[in-house]
C-alpha positions in Angstrom: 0.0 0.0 0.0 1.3 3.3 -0.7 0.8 5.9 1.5 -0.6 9.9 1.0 2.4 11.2 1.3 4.1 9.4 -1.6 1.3 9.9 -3.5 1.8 13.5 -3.8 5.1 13.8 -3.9 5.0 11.6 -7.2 2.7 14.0 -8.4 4.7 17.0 -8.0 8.3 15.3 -9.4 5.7 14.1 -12.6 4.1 18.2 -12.5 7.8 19.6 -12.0 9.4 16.9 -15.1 6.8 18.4 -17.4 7.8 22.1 -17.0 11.3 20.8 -17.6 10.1 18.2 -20.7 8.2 21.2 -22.2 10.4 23.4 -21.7 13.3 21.3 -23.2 10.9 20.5 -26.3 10.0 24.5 -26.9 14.1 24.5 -27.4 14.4 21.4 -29.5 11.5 23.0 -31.5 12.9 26.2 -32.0 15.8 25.0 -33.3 14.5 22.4 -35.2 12.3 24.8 -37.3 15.1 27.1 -37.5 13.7 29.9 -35.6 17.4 29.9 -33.3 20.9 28.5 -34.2 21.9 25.6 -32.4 25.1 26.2 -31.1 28.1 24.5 -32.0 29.5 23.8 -28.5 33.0 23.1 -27.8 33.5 21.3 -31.6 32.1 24.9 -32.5 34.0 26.8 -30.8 37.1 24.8 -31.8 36.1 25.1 -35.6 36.1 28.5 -35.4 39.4 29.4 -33.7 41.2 26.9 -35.8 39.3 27.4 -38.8 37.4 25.0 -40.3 35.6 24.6 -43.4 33.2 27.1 -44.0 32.2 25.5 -47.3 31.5 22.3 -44.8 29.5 24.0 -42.9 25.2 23.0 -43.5 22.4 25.2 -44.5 21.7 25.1 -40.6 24.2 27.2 -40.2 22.0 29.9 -41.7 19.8 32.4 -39.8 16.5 32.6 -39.8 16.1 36.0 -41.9 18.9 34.6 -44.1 17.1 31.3 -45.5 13.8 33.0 -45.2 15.6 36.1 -47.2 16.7 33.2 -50.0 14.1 31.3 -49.9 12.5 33.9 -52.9 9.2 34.0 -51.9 6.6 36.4 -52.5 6.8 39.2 -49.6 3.3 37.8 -48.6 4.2 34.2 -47.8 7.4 35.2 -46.4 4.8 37.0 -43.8 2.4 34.0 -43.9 5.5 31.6 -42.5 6.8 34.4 -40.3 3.2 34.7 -38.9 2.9 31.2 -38.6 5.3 30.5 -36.7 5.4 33.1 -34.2 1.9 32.1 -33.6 3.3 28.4 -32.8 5.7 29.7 -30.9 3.4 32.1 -28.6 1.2 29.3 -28.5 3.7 26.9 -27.2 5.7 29.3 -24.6 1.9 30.3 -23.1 1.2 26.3 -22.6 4.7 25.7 -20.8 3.4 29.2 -18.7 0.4 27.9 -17.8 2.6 24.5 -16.4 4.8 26.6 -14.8 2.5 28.8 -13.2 0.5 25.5 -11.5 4.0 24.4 -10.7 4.4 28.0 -9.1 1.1 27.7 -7.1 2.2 23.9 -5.6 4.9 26.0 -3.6 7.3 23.4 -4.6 9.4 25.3 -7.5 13.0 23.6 -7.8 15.8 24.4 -9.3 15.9 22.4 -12.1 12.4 23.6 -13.0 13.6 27.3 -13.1 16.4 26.9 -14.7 14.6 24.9 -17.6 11.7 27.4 -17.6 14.6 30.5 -17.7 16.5 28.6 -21.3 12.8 28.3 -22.6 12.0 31.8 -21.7 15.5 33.3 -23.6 15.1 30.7 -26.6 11.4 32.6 -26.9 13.1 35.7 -26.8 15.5 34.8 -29.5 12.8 33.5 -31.8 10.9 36.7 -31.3 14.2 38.7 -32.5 14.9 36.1 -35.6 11.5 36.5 -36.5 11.3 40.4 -36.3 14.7 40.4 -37.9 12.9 38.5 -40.9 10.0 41.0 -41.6 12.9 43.5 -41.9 14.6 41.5 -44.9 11.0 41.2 -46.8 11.0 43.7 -49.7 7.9 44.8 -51.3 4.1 45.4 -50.6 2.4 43.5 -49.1 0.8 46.1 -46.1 -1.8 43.7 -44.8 0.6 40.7 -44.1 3.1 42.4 -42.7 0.0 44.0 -40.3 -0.7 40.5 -39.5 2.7 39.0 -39.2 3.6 42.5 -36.7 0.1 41.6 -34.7 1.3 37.7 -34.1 4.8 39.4 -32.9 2.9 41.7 -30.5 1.2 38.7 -29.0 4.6 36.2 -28.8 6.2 39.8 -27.1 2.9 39.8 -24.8 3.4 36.1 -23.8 7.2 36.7 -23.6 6.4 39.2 -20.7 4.2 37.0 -18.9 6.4 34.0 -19.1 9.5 36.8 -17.7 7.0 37.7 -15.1 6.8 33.8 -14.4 10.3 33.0 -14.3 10.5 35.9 -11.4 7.7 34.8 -9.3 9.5 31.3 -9.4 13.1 32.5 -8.8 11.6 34.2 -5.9 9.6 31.2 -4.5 12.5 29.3 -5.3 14.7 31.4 -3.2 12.3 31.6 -0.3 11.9 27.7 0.0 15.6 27.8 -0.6 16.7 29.8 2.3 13.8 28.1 4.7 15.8 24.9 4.1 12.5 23.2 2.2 13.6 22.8 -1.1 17.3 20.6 -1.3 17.5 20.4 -5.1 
């Protein structure tokens, strides 16, 4: 038989592994669709002090304004896929907010879960600059899609500042478990 007590704390490790899950697959997805570079680590690093290849080097390696820049659409897809995406990506950093705010009202925010929740929260930051960044390479008319595609930037920017305003009220409740000696992680 297993007792109360083990019951809930298996639900809060299960509730405090799926901010860091989601949070780990907003980054894989960001990078994945291009929105953010991955970065080349230590091999990275290496390659570029010692100079490697550059004519090696994938189309990954590209930016997002760059491959959506050559990807010679007409200005209005260009702002359809911009628009699109920061849509999926608002949509996807409000969801892992909402999980981090129920973690937040548990009282039992650990440090693993903050730090997870603070990568997610600059990886949404730098999708929302690469995708601003790509409405700036768009030449040509097309008034009403870029309207659109600066609307669906207002909205990731809105859920960018909630999700900051998130990552504070955890640090803090973080810190105060931390100092009372509750939390050990």
């Amino acid at each position: 038989m297993v007792s109360k007590q083990a019951i809930v704390e298996t639900e809060l490790t299960e509730q405090q592994s799926e901010v860091r899950e989601r949070a780990e697959a907003f980054e894989a997805m960001a990078a994945d669709e291009g929105w953010v570079m991955q970065s080349g680590g230590l091999s990275g690093l290496a390659d570029m002090l010692f100079g490697a290849d550059q004519s090696a080097a994938d189309v990954t390696s590209q930016s997002y304004a760059q491959t959506i820049a050559a990807s010679a659409e007409e200005p209005a897809a260009i702002f359809a896929t911009v628009e699109a995406d920061a849509a999926t990506a608002a949509r996807s950093l409000q969801e892992l907010d909402l999980i981090a705010t129920a973690l937040l009202e548990s009282g039992e925010v650990q440090r693993a879960d903050l730090i997870s929740f603070e990568s997610a929260l600059v990886t949404a930051q730098k999708c929302y600059r690469s995708f601003a960044e790509a409405t700036g390479v768009v030449e040509g008319e097309a008034s009403r899609e870029r309207r659109e595609t600066e609307a669906a930037l207002r909205v990731l920017a809105n859920v960018i500042d909630g999700a900051r305003i998130s990552a504070d009220q955890m640090a803090a409740a973080y810190a105060a478990n931390d100092t009372t000696g509750e939390t050990l992680s």
